[in-house]
C-alpha beads as a LAMMPS data file, in Angstrom:
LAMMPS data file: protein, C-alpha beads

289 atoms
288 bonds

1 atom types
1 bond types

-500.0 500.0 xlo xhi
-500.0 500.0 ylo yhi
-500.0 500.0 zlo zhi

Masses

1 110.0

Atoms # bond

1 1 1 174.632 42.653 350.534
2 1 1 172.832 44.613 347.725
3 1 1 169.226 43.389 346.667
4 1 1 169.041 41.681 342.983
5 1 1 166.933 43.959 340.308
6 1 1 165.267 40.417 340.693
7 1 1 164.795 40.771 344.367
8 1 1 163.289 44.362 343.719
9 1 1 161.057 43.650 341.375
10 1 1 159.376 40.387 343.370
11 1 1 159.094 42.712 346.402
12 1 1 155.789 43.700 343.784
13 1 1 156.020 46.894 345.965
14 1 1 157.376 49.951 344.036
15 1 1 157.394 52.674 347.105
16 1 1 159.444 49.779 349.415
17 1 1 161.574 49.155 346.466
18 1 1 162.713 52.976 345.080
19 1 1 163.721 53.300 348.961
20 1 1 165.655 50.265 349.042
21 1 1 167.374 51.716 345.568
22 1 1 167.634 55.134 347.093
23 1 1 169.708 53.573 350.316
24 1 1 171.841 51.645 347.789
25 1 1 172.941 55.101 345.958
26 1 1 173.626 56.504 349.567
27 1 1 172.366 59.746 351.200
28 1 1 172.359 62.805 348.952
29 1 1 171.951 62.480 346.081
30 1 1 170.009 64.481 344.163
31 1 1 168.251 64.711 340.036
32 1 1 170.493 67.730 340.105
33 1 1 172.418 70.688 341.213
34 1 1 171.097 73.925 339.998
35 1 1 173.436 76.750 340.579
36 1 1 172.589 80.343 340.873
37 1 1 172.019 82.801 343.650
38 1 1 171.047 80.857 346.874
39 1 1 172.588 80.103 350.554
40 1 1 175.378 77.658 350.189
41 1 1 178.437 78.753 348.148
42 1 1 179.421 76.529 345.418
43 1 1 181.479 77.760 342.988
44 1 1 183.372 81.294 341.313
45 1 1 182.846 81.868 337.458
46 1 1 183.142 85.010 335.678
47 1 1 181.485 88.126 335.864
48 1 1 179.254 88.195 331.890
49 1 1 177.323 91.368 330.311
50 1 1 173.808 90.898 331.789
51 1 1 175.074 89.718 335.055
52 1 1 174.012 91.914 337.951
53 1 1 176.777 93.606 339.343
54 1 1 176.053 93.811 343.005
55 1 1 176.232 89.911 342.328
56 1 1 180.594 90.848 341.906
57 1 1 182.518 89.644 344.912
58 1 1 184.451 92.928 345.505
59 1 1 187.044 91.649 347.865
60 1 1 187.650 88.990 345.725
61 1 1 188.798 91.703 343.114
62 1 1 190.413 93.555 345.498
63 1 1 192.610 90.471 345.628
64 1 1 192.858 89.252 341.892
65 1 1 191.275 91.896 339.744
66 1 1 189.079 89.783 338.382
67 1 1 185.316 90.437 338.173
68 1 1 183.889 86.620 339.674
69 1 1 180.748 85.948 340.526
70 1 1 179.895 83.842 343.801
71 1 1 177.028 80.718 342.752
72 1 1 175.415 78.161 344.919
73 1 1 172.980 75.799 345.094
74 1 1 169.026 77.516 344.235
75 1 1 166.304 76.595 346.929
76 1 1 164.162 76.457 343.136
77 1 1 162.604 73.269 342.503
78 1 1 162.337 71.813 339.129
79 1 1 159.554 70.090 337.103
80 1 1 160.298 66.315 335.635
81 1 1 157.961 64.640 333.403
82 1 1 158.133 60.990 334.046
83 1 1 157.533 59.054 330.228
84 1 1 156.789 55.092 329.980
85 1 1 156.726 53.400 327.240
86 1 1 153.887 51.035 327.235
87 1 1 153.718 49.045 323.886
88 1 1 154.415 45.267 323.483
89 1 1 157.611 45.242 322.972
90 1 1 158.329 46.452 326.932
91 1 1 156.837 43.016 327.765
92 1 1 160.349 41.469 326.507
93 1 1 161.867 39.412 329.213
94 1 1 165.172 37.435 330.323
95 1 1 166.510 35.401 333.026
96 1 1 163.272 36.113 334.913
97 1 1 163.098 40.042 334.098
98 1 1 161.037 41.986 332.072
99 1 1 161.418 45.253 330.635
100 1 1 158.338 46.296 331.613
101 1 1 158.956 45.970 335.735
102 1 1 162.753 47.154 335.484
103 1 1 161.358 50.375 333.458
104 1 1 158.978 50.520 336.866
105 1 1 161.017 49.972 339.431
106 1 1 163.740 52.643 337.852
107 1 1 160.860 55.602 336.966
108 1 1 159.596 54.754 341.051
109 1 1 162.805 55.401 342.146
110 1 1 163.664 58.330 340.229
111 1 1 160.400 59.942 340.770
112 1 1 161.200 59.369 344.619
113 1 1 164.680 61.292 345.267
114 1 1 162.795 63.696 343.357
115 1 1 159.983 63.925 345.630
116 1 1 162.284 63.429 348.740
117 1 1 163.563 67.051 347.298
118 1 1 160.821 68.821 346.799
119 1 1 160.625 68.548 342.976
120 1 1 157.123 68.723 341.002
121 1 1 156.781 65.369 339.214
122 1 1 153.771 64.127 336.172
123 1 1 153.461 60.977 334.359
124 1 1 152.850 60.154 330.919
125 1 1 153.033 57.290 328.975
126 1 1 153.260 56.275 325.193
127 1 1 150.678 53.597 323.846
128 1 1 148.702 52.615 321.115
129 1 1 149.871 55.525 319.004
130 1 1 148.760 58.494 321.853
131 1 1 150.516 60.242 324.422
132 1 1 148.183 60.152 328.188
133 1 1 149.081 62.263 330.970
134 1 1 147.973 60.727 333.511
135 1 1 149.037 62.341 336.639
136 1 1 149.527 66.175 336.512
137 1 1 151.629 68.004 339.170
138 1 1 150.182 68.242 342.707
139 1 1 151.580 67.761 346.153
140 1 1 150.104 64.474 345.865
141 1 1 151.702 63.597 342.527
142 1 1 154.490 60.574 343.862
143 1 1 151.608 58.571 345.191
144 1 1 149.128 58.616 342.203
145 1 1 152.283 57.542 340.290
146 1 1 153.576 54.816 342.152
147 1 1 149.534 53.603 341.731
148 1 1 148.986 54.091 338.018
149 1 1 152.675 52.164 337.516
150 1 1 151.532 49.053 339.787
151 1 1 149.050 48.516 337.214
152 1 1 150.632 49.304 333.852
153 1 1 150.106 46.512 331.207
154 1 1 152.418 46.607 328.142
155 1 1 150.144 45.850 324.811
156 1 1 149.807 46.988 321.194
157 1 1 152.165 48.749 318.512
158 1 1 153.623 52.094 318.037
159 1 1 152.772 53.310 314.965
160 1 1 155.202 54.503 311.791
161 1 1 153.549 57.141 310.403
162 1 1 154.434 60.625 311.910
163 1 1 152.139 62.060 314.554
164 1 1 151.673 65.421 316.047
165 1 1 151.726 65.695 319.792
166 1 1 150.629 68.929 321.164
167 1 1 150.757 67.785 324.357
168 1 1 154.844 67.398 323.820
169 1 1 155.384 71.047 323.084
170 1 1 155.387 73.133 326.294
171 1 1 157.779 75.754 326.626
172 1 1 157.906 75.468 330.595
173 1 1 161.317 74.707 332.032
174 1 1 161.588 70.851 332.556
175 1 1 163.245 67.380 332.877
176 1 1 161.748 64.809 330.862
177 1 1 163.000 61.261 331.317
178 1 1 161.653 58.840 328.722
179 1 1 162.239 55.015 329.205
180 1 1 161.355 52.434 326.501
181 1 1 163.453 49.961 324.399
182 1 1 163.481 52.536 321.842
183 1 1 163.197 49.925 319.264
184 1 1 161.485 51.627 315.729
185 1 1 160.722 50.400 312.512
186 1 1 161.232 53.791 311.402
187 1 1 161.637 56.876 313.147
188 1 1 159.060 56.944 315.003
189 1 1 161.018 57.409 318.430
190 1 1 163.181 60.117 317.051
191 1 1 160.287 62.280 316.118
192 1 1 158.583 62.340 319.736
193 1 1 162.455 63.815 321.279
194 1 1 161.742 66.178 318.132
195 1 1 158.553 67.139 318.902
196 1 1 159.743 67.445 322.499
197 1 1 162.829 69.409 322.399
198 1 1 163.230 72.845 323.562
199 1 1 165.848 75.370 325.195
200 1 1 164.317 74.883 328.274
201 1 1 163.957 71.310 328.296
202 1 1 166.411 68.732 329.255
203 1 1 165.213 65.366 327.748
204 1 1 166.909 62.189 329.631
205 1 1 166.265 58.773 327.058
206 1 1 167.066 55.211 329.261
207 1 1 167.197 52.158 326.689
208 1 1 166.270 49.347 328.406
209 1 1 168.484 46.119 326.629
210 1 1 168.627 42.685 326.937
211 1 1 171.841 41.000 327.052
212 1 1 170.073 39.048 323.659
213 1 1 168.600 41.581 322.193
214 1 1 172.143 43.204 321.697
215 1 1 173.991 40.237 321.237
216 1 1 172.066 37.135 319.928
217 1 1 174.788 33.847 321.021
218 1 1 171.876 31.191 321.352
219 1 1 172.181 27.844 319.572
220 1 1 169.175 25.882 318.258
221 1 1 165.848 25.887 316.693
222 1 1 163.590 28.941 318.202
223 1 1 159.922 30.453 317.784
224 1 1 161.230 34.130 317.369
225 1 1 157.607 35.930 318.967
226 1 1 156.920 40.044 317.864
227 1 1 155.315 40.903 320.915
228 1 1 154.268 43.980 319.218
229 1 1 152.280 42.565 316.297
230 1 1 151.724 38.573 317.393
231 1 1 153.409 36.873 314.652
232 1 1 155.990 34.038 315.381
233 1 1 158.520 32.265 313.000
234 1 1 160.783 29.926 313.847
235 1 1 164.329 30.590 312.700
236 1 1 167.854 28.735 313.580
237 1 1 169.688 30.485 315.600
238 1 1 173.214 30.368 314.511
239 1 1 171.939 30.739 310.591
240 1 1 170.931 34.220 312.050
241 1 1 173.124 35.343 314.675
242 1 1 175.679 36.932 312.464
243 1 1 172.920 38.929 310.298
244 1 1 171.153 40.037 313.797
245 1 1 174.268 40.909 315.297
246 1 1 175.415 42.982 312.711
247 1 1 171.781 44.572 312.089
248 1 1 171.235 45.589 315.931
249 1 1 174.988 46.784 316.329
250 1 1 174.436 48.897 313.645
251 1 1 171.257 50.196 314.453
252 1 1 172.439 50.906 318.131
253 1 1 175.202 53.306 316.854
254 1 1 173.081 54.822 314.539
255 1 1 169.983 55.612 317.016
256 1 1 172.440 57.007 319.313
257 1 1 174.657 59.483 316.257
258 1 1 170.665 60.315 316.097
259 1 1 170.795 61.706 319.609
260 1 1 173.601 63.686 319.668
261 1 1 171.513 66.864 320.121
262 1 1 172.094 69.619 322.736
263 1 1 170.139 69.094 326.431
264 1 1 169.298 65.096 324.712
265 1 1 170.991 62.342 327.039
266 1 1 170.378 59.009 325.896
267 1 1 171.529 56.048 328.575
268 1 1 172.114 52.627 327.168
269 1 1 170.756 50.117 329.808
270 1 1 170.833 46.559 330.212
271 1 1 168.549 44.204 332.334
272 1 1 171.158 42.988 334.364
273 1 1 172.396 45.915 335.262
274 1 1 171.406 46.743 338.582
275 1 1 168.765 49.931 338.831
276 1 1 171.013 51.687 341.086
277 1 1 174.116 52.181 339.033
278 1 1 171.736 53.238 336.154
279 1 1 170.381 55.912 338.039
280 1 1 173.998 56.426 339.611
281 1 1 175.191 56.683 336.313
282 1 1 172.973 59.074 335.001
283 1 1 173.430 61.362 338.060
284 1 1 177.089 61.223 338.049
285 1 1 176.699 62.941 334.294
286 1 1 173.972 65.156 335.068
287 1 1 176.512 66.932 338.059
288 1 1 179.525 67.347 335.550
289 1 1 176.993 68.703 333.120

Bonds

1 1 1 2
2 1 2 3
3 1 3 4
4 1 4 5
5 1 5 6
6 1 6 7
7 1 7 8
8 1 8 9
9 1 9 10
10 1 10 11
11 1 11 12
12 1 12 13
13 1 13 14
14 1 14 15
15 1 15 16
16 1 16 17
17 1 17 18
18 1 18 19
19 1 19 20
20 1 20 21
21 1 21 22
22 1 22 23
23 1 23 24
24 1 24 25
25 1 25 26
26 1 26 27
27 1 27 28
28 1 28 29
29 1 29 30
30 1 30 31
31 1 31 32
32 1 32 33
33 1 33 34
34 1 34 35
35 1 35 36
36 1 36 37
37 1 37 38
38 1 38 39
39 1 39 40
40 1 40 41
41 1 41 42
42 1 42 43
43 1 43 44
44 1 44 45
45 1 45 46
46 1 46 47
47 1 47 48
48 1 48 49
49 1 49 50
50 1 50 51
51 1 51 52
52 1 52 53
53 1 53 54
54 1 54 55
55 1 55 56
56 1 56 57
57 1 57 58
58 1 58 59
59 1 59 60
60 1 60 61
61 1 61 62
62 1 62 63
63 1 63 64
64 1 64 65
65 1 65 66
66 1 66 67
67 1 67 68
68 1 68 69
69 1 69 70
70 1 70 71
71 1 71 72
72 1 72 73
73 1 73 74
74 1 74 75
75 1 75 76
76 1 76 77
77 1 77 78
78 1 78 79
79 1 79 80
80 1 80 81
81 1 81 82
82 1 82 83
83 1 83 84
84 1 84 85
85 1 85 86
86 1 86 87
87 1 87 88
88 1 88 89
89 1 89 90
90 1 90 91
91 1 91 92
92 1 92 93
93 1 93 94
94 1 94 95
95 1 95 96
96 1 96 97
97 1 97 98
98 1 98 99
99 1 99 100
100 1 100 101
101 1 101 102
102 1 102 103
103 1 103 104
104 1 104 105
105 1 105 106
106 1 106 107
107 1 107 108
108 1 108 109
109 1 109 110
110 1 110 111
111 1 111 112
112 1 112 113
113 1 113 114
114 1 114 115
115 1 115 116
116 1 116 117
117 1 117 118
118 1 118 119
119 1 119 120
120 1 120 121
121 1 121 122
122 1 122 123
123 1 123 124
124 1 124 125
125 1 125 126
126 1 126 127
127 1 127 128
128 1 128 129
129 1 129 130
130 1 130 131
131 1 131 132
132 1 132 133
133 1 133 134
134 1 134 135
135 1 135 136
136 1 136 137
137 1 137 138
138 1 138 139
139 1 139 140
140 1 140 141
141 1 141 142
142 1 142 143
143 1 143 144
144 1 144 145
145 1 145 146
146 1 146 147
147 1 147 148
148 1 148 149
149 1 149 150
150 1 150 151
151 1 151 152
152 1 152 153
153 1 153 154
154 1 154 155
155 1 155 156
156 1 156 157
157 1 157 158
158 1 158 159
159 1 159 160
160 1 160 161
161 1 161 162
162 1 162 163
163 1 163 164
164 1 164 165
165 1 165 166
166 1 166 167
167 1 167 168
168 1 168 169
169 1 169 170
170 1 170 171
171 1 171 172
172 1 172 173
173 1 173 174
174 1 174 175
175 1 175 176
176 1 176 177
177 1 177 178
178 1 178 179
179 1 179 180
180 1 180 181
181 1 181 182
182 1 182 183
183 1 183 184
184 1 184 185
185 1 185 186
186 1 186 187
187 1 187 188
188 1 188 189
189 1 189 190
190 1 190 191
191 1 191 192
192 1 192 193
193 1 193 194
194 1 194 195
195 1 195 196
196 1 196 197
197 1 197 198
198 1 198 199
199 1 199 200
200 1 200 201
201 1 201 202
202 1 202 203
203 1 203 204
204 1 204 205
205 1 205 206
206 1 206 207
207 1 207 208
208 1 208 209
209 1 209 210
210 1 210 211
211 1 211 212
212 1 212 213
213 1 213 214
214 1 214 215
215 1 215 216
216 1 216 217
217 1 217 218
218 1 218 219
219 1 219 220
220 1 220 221
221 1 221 222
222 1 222 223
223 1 223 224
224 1 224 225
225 1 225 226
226 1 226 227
227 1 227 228
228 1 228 229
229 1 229 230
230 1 230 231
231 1 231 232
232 1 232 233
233 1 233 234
234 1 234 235
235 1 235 236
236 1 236 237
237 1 237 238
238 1 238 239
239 1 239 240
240 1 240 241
241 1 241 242
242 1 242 243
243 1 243 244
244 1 244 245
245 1 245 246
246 1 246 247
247 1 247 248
248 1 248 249
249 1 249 250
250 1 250 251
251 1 251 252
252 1 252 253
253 1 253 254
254 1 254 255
255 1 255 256
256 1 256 257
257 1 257 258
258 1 258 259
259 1 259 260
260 1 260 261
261 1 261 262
262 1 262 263
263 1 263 264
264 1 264 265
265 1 265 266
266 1 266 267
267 1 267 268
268 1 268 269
269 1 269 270
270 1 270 271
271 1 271 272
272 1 272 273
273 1 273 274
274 1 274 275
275 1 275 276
276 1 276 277
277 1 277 278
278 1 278 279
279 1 279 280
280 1 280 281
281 1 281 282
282 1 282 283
283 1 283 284
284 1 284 285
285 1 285 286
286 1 286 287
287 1 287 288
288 1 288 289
């Protein structure tokens, strides 16, 4: 029987769970094929100006007469920039699950099939208005990751105003996954993907959603808590389910019309769904891309 995201996330043991999650996507799977010149053959495609032409498979257009290319899987490795989101809102929780440890358990496992394959990994997260890097690529890299996540704490406010990010901009060849709630009071999430896109980047978004938070069906009195700036207010809930509803649906489509940008893949996630079909999800996508 498959463990619970609950079950994970009480295990309170990130490297024990991302191999439990890693066994529940079966062997072989992998952040991503990258096809080009290499030992296994994967595929034809057609010969293009630039192309070298040793590269033709003459018998092939001995055959056809058509100038086709053999690919296959590189030996390259890639670079992925893990990204967590650490302001208050991340400490949002339901039916015994908070954001905060599902974002954990799911950026542990990812970073591991990417270690199990040899990829370069760093770590940087979003509080408080800055952007840290706090681990930098080294063979060592998974580890210090797994340690600085253990101890995360989700606390504070992102701020509106527009910010520059230098350390955003590289022009090095890289995946960047990003997980947060991605809830703004402006734009202020939309302007970091800005700020980091770039041909050579591929920029991977998971939205982290409770099953209330996208759907408010509660009845009663309740003390509605910003975990981002403190304030409480307590509010009927049917008086406002209809307004919410209609205000979060609507923001939802637009924040994701926003991200309709070329090498940006935004995945809509909810707590209860389990951390293995996310990640399954967003691999099945990433090998028809």
């Amino acid at each position: 029987m498959q463990a619970s995201n609950l079950e994970i996330i009480k295990l309170n043991n990130l490297k024990l769970a991302a191999k439990i999650i890693s066994e529940q996507l079966k062997n072989g799977v992998h952040l991503g094929k990258r096809v080009g010149m290499g030992s296994e053959f994967e595929q034809y495609r057609y010969y293009e100006p630039g192309d070298d032409p040793k590269r033709i498979d003459w018998k092939y257009f001995s055959r056809s007469g058509k100038y086709m290319i053999k690919e296959s899987q590189t030996e390259s490795h890639l670079h992925i920039r893990m990204m967590l989101d650490l302001s208050g809102s991340m400490n949002y929780e339901e039916d015994g699950i908070k954001r905060l440890d599902y974002a954990k358990n799911l950026i542990a496992s990812l970073s591991y099939l990417a270690h199990q394959q040899g990829d370069s990994l760093s770590y940087f997260t979003c509080q408080d208005g800055s952007v840290e890097q706090k681990v930098a690529a080294s063979p060592k890299a998974f580890q210090r990751i797994l340690y600085y996540l253990q101890e995360e704490k989700a606390s504070g406010t992102w701020p509106v105003a527009k910010q520059d990010f230098p350390v955003l901009k590289s022009k090095q060849k890289e995946l960047i996954i990003l997980v947060s709630d991605f809830l703004q009071k402006d734009n202020e999430w939309l302007d970091i993907v800005e700020q980091m896109r770039h041909p050579k980047k591929e920029i991977v978004l998971f939205q982290i959603l409770g099953k209330q938070e996208e759907k408010f069906d509660l009845k009663g009195n309740f003390n509605f808590h910003d975990l981002e700036s403190d304030r409480s207010i307590i509010l009927d809930g049917k008086a406002i389910e209809k307004t919410y509803n209609d205000s979060i649906k609507a923001y939802l489509s637009d924040f994701k019309q926003s991200l309709l940008l070329p090498q940006v893949h935004l995945f809509q996630v909810r707590l209860t769904d389990s951390i293995s079909s996310a990640i399954s999800k967003f691999l099945a996508e990433r090998s028809l891309s």
